[in-house]
N, C-alpha and C positions, 0 to 999 in steps of 0.2 A: 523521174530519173532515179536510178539508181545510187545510193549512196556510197557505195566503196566503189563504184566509177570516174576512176581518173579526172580532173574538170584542169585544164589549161584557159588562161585569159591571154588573150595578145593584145598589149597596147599597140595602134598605129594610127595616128590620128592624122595622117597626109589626105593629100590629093587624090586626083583617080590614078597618075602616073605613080603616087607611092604604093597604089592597091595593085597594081598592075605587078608591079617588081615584087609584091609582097608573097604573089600568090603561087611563086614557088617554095618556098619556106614554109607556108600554109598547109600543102600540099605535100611537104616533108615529114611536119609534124605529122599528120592525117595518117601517113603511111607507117611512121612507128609507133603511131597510140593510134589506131584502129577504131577502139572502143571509146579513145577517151572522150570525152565532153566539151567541145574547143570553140571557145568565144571570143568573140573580135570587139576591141571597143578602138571608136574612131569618128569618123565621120558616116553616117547611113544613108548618105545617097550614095554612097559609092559601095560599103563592104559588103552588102545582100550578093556583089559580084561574085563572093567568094562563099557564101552561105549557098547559093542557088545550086553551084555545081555539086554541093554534098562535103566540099572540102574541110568548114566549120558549119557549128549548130544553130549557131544563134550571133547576132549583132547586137550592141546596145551604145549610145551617142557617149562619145567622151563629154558630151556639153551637160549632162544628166545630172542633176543635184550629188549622184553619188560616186562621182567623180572632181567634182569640184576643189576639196580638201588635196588633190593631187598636185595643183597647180597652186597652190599658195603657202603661203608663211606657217612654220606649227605643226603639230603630230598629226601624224594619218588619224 
């Protein structure tokens, strides 16, 4: 990947009905950064939905050790 290439993270860590709603906003972003590099962190049985069509690049688990400091007491 390219280093002066745009990178967007989107937290959503819902259900499949919040992937579902999500994946116009996704599909927003996508259309005015083009280029950019756009990562979904959430739940990955369901965001691959929005990775398949081309909309984001990649998925990775909000449950993932490097997200864990998100969810608790104390500095990022």
């Amino acid at each position: 990947m390219n280093s002066d290439r745009t990178r967007i993270l989107i937290i959503r860590p819902g259900a499949l009905g919040d992937t579902v709603v999500t994946e116009p906003v996704v599909a927003a972003i996508r259309a005015r950064h083009p280029r950019a590099h756009i990562e979904l962190a959430g739940r990955t049985d369901y965001l691959p939905l929005l990775v398949g069509p081309g909309l984001a690049d990649a998925c990775v688990s909000t449950d993932s050790a490097a997200f864990t400091s998100l969810f608790g007491p104390g500095r990022l």
